[in-house]
N, C-alpha and C positions, 0 to 999 in steps of 0.2 A: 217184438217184431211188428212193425206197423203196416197199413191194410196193404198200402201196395206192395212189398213183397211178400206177402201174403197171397196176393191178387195173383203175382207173378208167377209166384211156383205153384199154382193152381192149374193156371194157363200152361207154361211150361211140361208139367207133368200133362196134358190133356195130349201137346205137341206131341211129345215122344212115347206116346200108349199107339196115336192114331197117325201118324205119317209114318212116310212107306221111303224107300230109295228110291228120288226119283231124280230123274236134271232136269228140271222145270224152275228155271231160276233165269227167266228174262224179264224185264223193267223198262218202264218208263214213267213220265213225269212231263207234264203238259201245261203250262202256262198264255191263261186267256191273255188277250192282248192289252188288256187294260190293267193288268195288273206286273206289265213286264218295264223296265227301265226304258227298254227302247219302245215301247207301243205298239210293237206285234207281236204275235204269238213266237215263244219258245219251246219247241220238244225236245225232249230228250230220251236216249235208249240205251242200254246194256245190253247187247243180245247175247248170251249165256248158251255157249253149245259145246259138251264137253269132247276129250277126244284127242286124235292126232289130226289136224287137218289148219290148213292155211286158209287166208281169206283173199281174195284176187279184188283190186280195182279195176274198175272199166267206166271208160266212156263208151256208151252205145250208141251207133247211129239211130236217129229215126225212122223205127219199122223194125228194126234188128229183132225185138218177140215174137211182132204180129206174125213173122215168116216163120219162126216155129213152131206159133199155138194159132194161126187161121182156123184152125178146125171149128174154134171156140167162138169165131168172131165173124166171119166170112156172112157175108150178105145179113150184117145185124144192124139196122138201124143207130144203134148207141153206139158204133164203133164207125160210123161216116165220115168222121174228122181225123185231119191230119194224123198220124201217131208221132210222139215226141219224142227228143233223145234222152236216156239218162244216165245219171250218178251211178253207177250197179255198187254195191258193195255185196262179192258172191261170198258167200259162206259155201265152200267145198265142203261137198257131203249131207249136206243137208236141205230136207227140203221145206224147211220153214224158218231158215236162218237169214236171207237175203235183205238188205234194205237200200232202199232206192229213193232218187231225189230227179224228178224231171224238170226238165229245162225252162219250167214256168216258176219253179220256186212250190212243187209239192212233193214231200215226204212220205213213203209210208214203209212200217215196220211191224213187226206185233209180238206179241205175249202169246204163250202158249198158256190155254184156261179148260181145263178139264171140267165135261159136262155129263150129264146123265143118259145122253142118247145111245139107245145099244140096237137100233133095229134098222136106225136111218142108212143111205151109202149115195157115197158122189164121186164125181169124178176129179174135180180141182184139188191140187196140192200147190205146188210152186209156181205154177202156171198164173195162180191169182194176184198176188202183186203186182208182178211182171207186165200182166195185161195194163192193168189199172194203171200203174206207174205209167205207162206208156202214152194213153188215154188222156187222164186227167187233168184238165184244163187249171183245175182249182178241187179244194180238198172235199168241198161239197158233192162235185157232179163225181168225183173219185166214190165218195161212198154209195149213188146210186148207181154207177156200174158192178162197182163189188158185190151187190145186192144185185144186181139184175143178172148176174153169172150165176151167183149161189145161187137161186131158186130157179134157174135157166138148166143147171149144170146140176149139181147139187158139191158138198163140198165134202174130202176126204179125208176128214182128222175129226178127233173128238171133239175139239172145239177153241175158238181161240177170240183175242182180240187184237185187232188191226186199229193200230192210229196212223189216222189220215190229216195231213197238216197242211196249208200254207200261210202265210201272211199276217192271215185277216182270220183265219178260223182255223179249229181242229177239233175233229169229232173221234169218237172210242166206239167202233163195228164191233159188236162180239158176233160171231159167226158161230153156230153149231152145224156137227156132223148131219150131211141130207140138206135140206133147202130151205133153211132158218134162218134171222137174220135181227137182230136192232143194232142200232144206233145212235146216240146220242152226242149233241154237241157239248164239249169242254164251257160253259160258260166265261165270257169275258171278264169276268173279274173272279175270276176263281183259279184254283189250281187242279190238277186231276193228277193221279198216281194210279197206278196200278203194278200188281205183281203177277202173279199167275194163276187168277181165279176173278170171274168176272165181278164188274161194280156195277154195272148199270142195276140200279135197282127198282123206284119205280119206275112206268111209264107212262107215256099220255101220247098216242099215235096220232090223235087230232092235231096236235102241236109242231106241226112240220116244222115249223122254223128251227126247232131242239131234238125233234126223232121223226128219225125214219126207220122202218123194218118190215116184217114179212108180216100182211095182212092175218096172217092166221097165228102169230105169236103167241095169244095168250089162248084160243081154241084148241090148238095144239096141247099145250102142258096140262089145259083139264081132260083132254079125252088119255094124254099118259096117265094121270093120276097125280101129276105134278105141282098141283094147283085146282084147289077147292073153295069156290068163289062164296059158298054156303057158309066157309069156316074162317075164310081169309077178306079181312075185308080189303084190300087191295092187291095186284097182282106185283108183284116183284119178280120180275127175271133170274137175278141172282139165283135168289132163293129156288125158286121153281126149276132154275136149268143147270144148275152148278153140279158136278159130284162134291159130296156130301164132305169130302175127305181133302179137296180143297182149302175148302175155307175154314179149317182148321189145323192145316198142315204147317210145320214148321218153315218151311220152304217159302210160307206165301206171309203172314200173320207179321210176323216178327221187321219184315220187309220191308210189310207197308206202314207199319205202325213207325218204325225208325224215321221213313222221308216223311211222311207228314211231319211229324215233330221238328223236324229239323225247319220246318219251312213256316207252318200253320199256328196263325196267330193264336189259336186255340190248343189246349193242350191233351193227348188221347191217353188215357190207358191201356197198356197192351190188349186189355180186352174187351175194349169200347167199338161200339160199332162208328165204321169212320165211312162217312157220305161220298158218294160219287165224286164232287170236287171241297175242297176245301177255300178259306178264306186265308189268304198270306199275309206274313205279320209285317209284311215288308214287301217294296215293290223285288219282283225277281230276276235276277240277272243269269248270265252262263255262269258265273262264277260259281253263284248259290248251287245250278244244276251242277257242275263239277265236285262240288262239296256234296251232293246226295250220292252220287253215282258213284262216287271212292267211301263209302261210308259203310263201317263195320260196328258199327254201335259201341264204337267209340262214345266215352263217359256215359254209360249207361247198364244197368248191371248184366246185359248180355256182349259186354263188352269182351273181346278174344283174352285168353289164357295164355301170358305171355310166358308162363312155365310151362305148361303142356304144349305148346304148338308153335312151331316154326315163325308162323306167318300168322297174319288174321285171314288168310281164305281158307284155313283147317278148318274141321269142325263144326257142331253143329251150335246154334240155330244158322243156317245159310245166311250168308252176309250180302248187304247189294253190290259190292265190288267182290267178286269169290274167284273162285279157281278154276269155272269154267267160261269167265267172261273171255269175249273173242272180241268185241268191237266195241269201243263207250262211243257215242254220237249225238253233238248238240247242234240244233240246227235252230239260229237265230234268225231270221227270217227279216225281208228290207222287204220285199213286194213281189206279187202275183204277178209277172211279165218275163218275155223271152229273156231267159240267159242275163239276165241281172247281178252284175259280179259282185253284188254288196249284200247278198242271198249268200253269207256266212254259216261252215264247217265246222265247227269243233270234235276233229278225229283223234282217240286216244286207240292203239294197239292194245289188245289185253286187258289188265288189269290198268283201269284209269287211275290206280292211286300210287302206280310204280311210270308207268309212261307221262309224258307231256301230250297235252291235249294241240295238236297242229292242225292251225287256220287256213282251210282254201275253199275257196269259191264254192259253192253247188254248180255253177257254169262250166267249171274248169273241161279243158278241152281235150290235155293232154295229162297224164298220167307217167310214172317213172317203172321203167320194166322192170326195175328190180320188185314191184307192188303184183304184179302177173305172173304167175306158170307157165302159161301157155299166151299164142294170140287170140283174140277176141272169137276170130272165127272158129276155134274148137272148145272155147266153153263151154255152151252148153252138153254139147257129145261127152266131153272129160266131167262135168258137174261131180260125178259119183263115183269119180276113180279113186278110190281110198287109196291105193297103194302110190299114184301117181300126184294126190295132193295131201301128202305127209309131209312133216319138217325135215326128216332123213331125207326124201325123192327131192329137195328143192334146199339145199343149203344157202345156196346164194340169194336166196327170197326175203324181201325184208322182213317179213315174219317169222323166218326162221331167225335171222337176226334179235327180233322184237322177244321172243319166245326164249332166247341164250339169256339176255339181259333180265328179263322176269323171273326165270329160276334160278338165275346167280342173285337175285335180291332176295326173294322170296326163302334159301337157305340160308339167309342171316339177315332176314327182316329186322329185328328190333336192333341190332348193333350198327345197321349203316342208313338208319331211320332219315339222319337228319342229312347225312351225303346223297342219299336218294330224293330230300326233298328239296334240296340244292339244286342237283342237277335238271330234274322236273321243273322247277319255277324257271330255272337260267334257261330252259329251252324255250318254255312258253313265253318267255319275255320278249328274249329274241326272236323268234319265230311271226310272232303278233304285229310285234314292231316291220320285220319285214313287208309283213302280207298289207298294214295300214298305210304305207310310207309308198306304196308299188302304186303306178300310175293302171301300169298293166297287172290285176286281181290275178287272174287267170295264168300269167308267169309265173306272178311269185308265188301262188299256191302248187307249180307244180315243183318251183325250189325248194318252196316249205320241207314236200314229201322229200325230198331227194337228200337235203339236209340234216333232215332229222333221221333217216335210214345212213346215214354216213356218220354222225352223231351217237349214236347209240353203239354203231359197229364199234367205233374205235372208242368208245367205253368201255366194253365188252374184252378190247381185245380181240377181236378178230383177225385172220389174216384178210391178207386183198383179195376183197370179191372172186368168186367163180364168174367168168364171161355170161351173160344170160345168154341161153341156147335157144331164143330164134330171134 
């Protein structure tokens, strides 16, 4: 037996002595501009939130938050300027599933990263993107409002990390529970991963150009006991804010080890320590991100058990495409200006490795009702109506649709492997081809959507649509 499976069932066994049941399986994957095909930053996300619940599109007017989080904002200097419209993508039911794209060409979404704070308490939940998104001029001045609320406000979850993206730049916010905060930019010719346990590891706060965060960041962790400057010769956030149980969880480990690999010219050990960004072996495209965010460790010896398990989102170690994905999202990025319809979408339904990833705009204007529940004016009031945003309450919703088609695959994954991967390339072909070929961006991405929920239905087999009821 040779060292690395040796290495692995070492690791492995360490995995399932010390993690816990948990759904903390969202991802992303960040590419600096210089090391992307097109020469801007590309991010990408899997937001992972298990459950009965649909996701609603929206275009927001400009101001549509401010008027229900003022409280947060009202006579604040850093909120003087215009507010913007955006992309909403709501995750019903949740209050850290949302990701949003404003009408400049900035992104943000996050990981949820479990930290050691047990005394802190704040007031922000979902309220915090939503501001920001609204805000954000560019991904830079996004991360110093997101910082200037959490230590204003303080913030209410254990702990997490937000990437904030446009164009020209994208930085990885870890946010801890109370009024905590760093920062660090994606470097331009590197790649960033994360799963759900923070990476920022060291820091250098003088170095504004690469971090920002809360002046008292590292005062703070020596007066918990979290960081002992006597015995540590440098301070590392990870290490110092992380729960402990994190970054050795099956859920998070196996994750991150997989996308690097898949990407980084360099090669890691399941149990090598893997650096804030990586060097790629190759310049990186959407395609590449589409091939990480469908990636279950495929040819590798955590690869799924095609006798034991249905599908590969059974089972453990958690896979980056699993069975609680709700949204895959790549956002290729053309530039930092109003409503830029070349500020490219890459939306997958569910599972990105059974859906086609569909092209439309970050501009786009209008949206297809069959993608909504409800109108725009009572989302936020409905947000957390379980019973009203289930796939039984909204048949005729395209994610009920999207959701038939995933479980009729997903009961005979391995036998209609290659008809499922037929149909997925034959949409995304077509699809791309429309949206490139369209004079008007903003059309053809709302055809895209309309297409592809018509597409799938009669794959599926459904009858004729239920009328949308408003």
């Amino acid at each position: 037996m040779n060292k690395f499976v040796l290495s692995l069932a070492f690791v492995l066994s360490l995995f399932y002595a010390f993690s816990q049941s948990v759904n903390l399986q969202c991802y992303t994957v960040v590419a600096g501009k210089s090391v992307t095909t097109t020469g801007k930053v590309i991010a990408a996300h899997n937001e992972d939130d298990y459950g009965d619940l649909i996701v609603n599109l929206y275009r927001t007017p400009a101001g549509f938050f401010t008027k229900a989080y003022k409280k947060f904002i009202q006579s604040d200097p850093y909120f003087s300027h215009n507010p913007l419209s955006t992309l909403w993508f709501e995750v019903t039911n949740e209050n850290f599933g949302d990701a949003l794209i404003n009408e400049n060409g900035v992104a943000i979404w996050s990981d949820a990263c479990p930290s050691k704070e047990d005394t802190a308490q704040g007031l922000l939940t979902y309220q915090l993107r939503r501001i920001v998104a609204e805000y954000a001029r560019t991904a830079r001045e996004g991360v110093k409002l997101m910082g200037h609320l959490v230590e204003k406000y303080g913030y209410n979850s254990s702990g997490r990390t937000y990437c904030i993206a446009d164009a020209n730049e994208a930085w990885l916010v870890a946010v801890v529970k109370g009024r905590h905060w760093i920062a660090q930019r994606v470097p331009d010719d590197a790649v960033a991963i994360i799963p759900n346990y923070y990476t920022i590891g060291t820091v250098y706060l003088n170095d504004t150009n690469n971090f920002l965060g809360s002046k008292d960041i590292i005062t703070y962790a020596i007066k918990r006991g979290w960081y002992d400057p006597e015995r540590e010769k440098q301070f590392n956030f990870r290490q110092a804010y992380s729960a402990p149980i994190a970054l050795i969880a099956d859920w998070n480990v196996p994750r991150h080890w997989g996308g690097v690999n898949l990407i980084s010219r360099d090669t890691f050990w399941l149990n090598s320590p893997i650096p804030f960004a990586i060097k790629p072996k190759t310049k990186v495209s959407a395609q590449d991100m589409m091939n990480i965010l469908s990636y279950h460790y495929e040819n590798t010896l955590l690869r799924p058990d095609k006798e034991k398990f249905k599908n590969p989102h059974q089972g453990n170690p958690a896979r980056i495409c699993n069975a609680g994905t709700k949204i895959s999202l790549i956002a290729q990025f053309h530039s930092v200006s109003d409503n830029d319809p070349l500020n490219l979408l890459y939306f997958a339904p569910l599972n990105p490795c059974i859906q086609a990833y569909v092209p439309i705009s970050m501009s786009i204007k209008k949206i297809p009702r069959q993608y909504q529940n409800r109108p725009i004016s009572q989302a936020l009031e409905k947000h957390f109506d379980k019973q009203q945003n289930s796939f039984e309450q909204n048949p005729w919703h395209a994610y009920s649709v999207f959701e038939a088609y995933n479980n009729q695959i997903n009961e005979q994954y391995w036998s209609v492997l290659d008809q499922k991967n037929q149909f997925k390339s034959q949409q995304q072909t077509k699809l791309f081809k429309n949206w490139q070929a369209a004079a008007d961006k903003n059309r053809a991405s709302f055809r895209n959507l309309f297409k592809y929920y018509k597409a799938v239905q009669q794959h599926v087999k459904k009858s004729k649509p239920q009328i949308v009821p408003y």
